[in-house]
N, C-alpha and C positions, 0 to 999 in steps of 0.2 A: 812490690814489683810494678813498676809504671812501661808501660807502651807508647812509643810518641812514634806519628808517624806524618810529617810534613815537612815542608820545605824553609831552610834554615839559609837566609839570606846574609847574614853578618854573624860573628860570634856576640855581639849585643843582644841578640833573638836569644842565646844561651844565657846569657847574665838576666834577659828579665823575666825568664820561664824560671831561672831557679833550679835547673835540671842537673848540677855537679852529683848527684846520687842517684844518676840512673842507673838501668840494671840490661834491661831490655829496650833497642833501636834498631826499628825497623825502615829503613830509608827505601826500599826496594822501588825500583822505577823513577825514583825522583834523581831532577838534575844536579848532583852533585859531583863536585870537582875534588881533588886531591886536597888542595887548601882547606875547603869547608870542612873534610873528612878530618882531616888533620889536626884543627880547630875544634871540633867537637871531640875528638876522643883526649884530647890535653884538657878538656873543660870538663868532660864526665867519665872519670880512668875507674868509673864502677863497672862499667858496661859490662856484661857476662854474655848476654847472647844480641849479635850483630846480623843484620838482614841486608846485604848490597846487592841481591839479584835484579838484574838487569840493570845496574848500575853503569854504562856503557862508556861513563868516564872515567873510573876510579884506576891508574896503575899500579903496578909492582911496589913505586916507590911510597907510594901513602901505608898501601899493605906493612910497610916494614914499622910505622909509625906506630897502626893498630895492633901489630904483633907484641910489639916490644912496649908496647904501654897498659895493654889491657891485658887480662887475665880469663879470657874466651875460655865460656863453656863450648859455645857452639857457631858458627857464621857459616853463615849460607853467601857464596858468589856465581857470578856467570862463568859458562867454560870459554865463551866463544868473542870476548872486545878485548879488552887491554889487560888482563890478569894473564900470568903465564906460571911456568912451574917455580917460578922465582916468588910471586907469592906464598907457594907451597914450601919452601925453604923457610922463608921468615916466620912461616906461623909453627913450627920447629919452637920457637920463644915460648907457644903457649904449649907444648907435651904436659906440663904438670897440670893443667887442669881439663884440656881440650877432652870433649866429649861427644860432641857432632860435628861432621862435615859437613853439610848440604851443597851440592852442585847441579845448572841448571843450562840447558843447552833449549834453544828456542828455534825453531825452523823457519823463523820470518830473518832470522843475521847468519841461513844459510851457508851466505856466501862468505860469511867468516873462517877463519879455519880455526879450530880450535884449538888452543893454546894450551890448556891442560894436557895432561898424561895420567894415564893409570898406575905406573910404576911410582910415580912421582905422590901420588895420591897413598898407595899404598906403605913408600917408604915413612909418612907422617902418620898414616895411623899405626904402625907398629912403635913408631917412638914413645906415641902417648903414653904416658904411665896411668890410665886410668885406660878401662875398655870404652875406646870410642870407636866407634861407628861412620860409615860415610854413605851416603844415598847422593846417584847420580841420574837426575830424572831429565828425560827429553821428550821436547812437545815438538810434534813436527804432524804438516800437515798433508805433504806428499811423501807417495812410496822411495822417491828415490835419495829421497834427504835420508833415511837409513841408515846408507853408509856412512854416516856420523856419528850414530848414536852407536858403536859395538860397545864402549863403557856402560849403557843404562844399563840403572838397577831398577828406574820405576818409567817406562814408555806409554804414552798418550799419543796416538795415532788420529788426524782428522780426518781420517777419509774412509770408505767402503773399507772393510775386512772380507779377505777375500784367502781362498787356501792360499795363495799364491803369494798374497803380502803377507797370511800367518805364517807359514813355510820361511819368507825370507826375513821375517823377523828370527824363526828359530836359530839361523844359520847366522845372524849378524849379531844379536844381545845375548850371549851367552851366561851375563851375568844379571839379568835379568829377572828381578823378585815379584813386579808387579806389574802386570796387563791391563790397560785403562781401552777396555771396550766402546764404543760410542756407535760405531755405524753397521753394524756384522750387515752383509750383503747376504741376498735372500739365499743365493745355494751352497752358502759357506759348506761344509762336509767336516769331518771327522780328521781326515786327513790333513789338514792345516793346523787342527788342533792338538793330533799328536807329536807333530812335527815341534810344536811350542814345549809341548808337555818334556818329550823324549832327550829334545837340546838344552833347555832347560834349568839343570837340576834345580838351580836354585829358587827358581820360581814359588812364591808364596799365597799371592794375591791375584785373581781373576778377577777387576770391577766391570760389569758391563751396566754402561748409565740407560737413566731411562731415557725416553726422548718426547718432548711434549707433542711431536705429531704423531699423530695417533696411527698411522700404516709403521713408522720405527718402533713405538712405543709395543706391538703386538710382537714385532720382529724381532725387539730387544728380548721379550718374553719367553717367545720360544729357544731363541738362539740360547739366554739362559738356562732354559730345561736340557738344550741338548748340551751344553757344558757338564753338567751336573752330571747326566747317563753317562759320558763317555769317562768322566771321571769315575765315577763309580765301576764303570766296568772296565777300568785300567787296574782300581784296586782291587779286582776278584781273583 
């Protein structure tokens, strides 16, 4: 299994890399257009697992090339530039083998709307004939970009946690498996956290990160301890 992860300027870069039996490509971030995408999966039809998050050029139309040529285990794209549920159609091609979705909405392209759907996401993973799975994670760094994320399944928040933003997390990510803590504010309560726990259900995963300064670093500690007691005493 080979990982290549750089910027492919002609399909010649593919002929003298020697890369026709790739398996795994990671392009994620880098500038790539429909053409080069195009080009690379006619050149390496091994590919099984595809990376184009934040790929912010790739459309619908390339999508149909990769569906129909490659035999994806798993591909990860953005929700929010030029993919729409018409991607989600074409990759219908891979059901026989497809086994992860990954989807990824980023709160710095905001002002995009997001062109995926839940329905849409859902109608391909039932196709699959193999149990797959799909993870919709969103990184956003203000309270009111939210109301975007109601599909995440794994939410990264950059700002103070506060009841009031854990409360309208509860009420907006219903599908919501995993909470990436970073900033809990000093009088966060109980009350925020049940609101997350109670709406919920599906929730798996509480990360709260550390933080290298040392006033966050204490804060993250305790606000961990007080996770742990409220859970614990939700299950008594």
């Amino acid at each position: 299994m080979l990982l290549v992860r750089g910027y492919f300027r002609s399909v010649d870069d593919l002929d003298v890399l020697k890369i026709a039996h790739l398996s795994v490509l990671d392009l994620s971030g880098l500038s790539i257009d429909d053409a080069r995408l195009t080009a690379i999966v006619q050149h390496c039809p091994c590919i099984i697992h595809l990376s184009l998050l934040d790929s912010y050029t790739i459309t619908d139309a390339a999508m149909y090339t990769v569906a129909t040529t490659l035999k994806l285990k798993t591909i990860a794209i953005p929700s929010d530039f030029n993919l729409t549920d018409r991607t989600l159609e074409h990759l219908h091609h891979c059901r026989g083998t497809l086994e992860a979705l990954h989807i990824t909405h980023w709160s710095s392209s905001s002002f995009r709307p997001i062109k995926l759907t839940l329905p849409a996401v859902q109608t391909l993973i039932r196709s699959a004939h193999n149990s797959c799975r799909y993870t919709w994670s969103a990184y956003v760094s203000r309270e009111e970009d939210l109301s975007k994320c109601a599909h995440a399944t794994s939410l990264r928040v950059s700002t103070k946690f506060t009841d009031a933003l854990l409360t309208k997390i509860a009420q907006t990510c219903i599908h919501l498996e995993k909470l990436n803590i970073h900033f809990p504010a000093k009088n966060v309560t109980s009350v925020g956290l049940y609101a997350v726990i109670n709406n919920c259900p599906k929730l798996k995963t509480i990360h709260i990160s550390r933080n290298s300064r040392q006033n966050m670093y204490r804060r993250c500690t305790e606000f961990a301890f007080k996770v742990v007691h409220i859970l614990s005493s939700a299950l008594v």
